[in-house]
C-alpha positions as a LaTeX table, in Angstrom:
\begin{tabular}{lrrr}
\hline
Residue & $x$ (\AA) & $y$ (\AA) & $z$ (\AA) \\
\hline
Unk1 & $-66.28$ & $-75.16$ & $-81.49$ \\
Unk2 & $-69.56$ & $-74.43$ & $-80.02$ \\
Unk3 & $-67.77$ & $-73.68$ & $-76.33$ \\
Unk4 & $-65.62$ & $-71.11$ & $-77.75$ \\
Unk5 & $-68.63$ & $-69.22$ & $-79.56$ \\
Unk6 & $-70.75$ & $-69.41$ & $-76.36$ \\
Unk7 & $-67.55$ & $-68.22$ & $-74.60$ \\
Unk8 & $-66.67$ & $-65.24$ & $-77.00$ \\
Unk9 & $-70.34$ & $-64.22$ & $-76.65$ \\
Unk10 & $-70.24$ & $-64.66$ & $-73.14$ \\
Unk11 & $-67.25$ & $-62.82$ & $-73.12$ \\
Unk12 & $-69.10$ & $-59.79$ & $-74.82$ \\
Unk13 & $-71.92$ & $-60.01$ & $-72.64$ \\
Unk14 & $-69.90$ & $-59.33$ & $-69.43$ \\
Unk15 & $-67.72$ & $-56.46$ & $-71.28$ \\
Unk16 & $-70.66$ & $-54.70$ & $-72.00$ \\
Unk17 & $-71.72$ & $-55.33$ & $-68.49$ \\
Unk18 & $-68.22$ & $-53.60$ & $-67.29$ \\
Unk19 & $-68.83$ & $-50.62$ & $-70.05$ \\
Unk20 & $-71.57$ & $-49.45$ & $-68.38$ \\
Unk21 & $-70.85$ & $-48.86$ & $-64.34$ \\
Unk22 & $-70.41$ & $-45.43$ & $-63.56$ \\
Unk23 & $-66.87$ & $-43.90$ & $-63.49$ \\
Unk24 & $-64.91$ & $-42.57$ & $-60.92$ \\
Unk25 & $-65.07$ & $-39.00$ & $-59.36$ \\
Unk26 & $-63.68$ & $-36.77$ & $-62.23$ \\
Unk27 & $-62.60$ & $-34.24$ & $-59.47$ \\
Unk28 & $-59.98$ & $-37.07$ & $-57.72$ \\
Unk29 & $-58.58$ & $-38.07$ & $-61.26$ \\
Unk30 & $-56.84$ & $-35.34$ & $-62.24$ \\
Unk31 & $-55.49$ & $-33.95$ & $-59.06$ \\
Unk32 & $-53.64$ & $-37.75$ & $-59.19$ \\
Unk33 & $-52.98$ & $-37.21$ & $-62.54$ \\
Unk34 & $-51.19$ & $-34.08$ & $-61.65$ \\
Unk35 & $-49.92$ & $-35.07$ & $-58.57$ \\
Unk36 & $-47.85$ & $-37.82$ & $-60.80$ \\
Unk37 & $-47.11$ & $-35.23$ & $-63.44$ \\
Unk38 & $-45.74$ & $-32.71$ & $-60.66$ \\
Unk39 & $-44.06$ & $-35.66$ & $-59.38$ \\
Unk40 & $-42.39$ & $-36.99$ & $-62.55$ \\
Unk41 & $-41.62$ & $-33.16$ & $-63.39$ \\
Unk42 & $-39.57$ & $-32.45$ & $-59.82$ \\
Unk43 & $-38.12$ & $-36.06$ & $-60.47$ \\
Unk44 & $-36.70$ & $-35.39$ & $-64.07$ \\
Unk45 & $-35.32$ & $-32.01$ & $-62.97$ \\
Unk46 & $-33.32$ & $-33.59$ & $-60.31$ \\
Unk47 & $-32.20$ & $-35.70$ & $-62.75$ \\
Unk48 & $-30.99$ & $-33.10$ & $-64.77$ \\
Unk49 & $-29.40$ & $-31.33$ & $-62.12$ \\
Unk50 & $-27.32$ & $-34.01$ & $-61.48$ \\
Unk51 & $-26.56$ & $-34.89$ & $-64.52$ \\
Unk52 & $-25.30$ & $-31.38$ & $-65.04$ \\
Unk53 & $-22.97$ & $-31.61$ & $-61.84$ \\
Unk54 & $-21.58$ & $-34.61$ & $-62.93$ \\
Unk55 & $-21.09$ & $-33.42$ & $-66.48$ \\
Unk56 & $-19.36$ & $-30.25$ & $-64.84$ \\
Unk57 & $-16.82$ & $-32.13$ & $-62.50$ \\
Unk58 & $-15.70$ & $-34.46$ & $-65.31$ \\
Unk59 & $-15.07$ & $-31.78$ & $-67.23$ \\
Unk60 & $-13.52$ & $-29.79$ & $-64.53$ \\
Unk61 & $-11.40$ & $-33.36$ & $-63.97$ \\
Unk62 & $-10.81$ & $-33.33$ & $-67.56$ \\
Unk63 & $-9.19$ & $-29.75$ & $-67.54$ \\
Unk64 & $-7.01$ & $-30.22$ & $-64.38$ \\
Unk65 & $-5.71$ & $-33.25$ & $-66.18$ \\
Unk66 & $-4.90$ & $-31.09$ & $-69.40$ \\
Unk67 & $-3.19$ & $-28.45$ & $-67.51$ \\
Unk68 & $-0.87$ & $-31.07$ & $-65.36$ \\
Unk69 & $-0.19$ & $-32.93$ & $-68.79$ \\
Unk70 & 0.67 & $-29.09$ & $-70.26$ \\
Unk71 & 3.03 & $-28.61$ & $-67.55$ \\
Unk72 & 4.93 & $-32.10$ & $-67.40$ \\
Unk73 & 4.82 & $-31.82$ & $-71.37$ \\
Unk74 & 6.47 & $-28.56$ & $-70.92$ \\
Unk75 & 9.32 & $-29.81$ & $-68.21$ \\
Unk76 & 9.98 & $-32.32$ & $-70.53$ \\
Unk77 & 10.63 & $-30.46$ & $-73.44$ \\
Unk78 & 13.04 & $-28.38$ & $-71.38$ \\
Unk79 & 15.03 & $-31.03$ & $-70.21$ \\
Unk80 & 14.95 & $-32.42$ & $-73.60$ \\
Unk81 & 16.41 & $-28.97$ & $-75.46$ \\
Unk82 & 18.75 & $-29.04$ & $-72.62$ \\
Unk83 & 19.77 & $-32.07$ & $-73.26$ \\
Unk84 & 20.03 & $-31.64$ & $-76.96$ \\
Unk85 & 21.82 & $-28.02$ & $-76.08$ \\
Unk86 & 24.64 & $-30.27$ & $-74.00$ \\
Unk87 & 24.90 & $-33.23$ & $-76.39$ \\
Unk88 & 25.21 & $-30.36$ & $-79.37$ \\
Unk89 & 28.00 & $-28.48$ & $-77.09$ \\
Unk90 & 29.78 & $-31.75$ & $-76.18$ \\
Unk91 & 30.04 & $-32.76$ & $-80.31$ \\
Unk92 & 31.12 & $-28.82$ & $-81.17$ \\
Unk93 & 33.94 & $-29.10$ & $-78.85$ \\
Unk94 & 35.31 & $-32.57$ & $-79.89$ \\
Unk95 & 34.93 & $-31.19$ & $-83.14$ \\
Unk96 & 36.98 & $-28.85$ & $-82.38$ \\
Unk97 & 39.84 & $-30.61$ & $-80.14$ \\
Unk98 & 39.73 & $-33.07$ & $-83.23$ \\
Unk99 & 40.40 & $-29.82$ & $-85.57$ \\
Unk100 & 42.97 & $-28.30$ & $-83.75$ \\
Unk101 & 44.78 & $-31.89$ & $-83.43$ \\
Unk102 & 44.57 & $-32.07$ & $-87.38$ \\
Unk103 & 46.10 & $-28.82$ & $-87.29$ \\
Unk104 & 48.95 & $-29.03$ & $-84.62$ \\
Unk105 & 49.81 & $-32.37$ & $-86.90$ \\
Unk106 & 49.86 & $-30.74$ & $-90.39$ \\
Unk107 & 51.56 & $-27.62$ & $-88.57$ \\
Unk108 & 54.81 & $-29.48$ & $-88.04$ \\
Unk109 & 54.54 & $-31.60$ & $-91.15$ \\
Unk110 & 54.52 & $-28.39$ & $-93.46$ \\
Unk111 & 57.09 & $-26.69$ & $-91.85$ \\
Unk112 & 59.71 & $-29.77$ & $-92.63$ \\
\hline
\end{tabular}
């Protein structure tokens, strides 16, 4: 126990020591201080910059993709009314030929 007081006194003794050298130039410290800052600033604009470019072509990407998916959308639902449009005129006209069969039968039918 007595070590470790003799230490933590000791340990006083030298940072008191350490408190009182002289500092460094003030005139060097903050032209490195703003040498860093101008440094960190140029760095974090960059940054940004990029950031932004990149944020621009994906959304560029992101629009090119809309408009293609708009346009094969589009072809598709053309083919697809088309489609529908012959499938509807296929059934109309069996419905009729079916119709006109019923007719031609019941035609000959009544007139016996």
């Amino acid at each position: 126990m007595k070590k470790a007081i003799v230490t933590l006194i000791a340990g006083l003794f030298a940072t008191a020591a350490f408190a009182q050298t002289p500092a460094t130039p003030a005139a060097s410290v903050p032209a490195k201080v703003e040498a860093a800052h101008t440094k960190a600033v140029v760095k974090a604009d960059a940054k940004e910059a990029q950031a932004v470019v990149k944020a621009d072509a994906k959304e560029a990407k992101a629009v090119v993709a809309a408009k293609t998916d708009v346009a094969s959308a589009k072809t598709e639902a053309a083919a697809t009314k088309a489609k529908a449009h012959h499938k509807a005129k296929h059934t109309k006209a069996k419905a009729d030929a079916k119709l006109a069969s019923a007719t031609a039968e019941a035609a000959p039918a009544a007139a016996k």
